[in-house]
C-alpha positions in Angstrom: 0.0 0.0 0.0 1.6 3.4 -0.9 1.2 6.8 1.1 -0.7 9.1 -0.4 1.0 11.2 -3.0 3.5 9.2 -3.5 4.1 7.0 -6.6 5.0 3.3 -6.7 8.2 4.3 -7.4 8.8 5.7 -4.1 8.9 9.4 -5.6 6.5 12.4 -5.6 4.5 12.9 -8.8 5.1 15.5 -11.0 3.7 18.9 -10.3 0.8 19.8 -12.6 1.2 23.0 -14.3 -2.2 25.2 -14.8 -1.8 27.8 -17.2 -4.6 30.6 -16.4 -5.6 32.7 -19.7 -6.0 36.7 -19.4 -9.9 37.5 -19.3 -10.4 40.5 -22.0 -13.9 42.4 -22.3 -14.3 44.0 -25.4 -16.7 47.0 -24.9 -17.9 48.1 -28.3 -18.2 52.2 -29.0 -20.4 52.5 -31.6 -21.0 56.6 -32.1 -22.8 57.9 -28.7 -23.3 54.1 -28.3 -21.6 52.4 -25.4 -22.0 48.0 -25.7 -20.4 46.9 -22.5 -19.1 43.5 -22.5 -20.0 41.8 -19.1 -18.6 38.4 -19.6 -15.5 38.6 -21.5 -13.5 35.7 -23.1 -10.1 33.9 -21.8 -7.4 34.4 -24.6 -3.6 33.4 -24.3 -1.7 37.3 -24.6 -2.6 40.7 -26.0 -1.9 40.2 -29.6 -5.1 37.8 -29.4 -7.1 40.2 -28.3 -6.0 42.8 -31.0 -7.4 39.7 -33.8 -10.3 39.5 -31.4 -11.0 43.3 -31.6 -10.1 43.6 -35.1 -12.8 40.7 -36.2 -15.6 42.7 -34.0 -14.9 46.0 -35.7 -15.3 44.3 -39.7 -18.0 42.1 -38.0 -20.1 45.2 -37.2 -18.8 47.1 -40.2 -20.3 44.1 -42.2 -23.6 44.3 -40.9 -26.3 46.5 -42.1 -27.1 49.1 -39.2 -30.3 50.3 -40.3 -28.6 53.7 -41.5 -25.8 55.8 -42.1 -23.2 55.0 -39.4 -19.7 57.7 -38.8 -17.2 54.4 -39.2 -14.7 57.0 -38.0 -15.8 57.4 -34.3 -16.6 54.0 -33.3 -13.8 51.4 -31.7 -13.2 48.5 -29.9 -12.3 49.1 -25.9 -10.3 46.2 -24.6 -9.6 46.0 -21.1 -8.5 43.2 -18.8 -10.0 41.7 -15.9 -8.5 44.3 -13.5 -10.8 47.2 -15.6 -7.2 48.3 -17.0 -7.7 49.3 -21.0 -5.5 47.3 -22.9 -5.9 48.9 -26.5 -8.5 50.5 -28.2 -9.2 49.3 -31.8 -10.7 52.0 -34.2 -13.5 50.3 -36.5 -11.4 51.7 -39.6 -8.5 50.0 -38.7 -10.0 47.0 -39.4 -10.8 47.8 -43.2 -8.6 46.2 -45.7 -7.4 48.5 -48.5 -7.2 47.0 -51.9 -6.6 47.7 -55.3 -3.9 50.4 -57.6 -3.9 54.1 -55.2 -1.4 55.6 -57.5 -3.6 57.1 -60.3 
């Protein structure tokens, strides 16, 4: 019969390593519009988050809002779990310029 917390071997097991994830809220600013986030989602680092913000801004872009929207003044408010901002993503940012500018 062994002790407990210790293997057959005689030695203690390994130390299980729990990797906790950032919680970031994305709070949407859409003109004189504040969306608040209350949940948040659990991504590895801040450079997730940016995609994350990035993906809401040509999400809601994408989207037919009824009338004409000012694309300029809305953005993306990340902030951590502590209520800290950790970037704020303009909506036009998140447009992708194509096609021959030089004419």
């Amino acid at each position: 019969m062994s002790a407990k917390g210790i293997t057959q071997t005689g030695t203690p097991p390994e130390p299980v390593q729990v990797t906790i994830m950032p919680r970031y809220f994305f709070n949407v600013s859409l003109e004189e519009h504040l969306l608040p986030d209350p949940e948040g989602q659990e991504l590895p680092d801040p450079d997730a988050a940016w995609e994350t913000a990035r993906r809401i801004a040509g999400d809601a872009m994408s989207v037919d809002a009824g009338g004409p929207v000012n694309w300029q003044t809305c953005h993306v408010e990340v902030r951590d779990a502590g209520g800290e901002i950790v970037l704020e993503f303009p909506f036009l940012e998140a447009v992708e310029i194509t096609g021959d500018r030089s004419h």
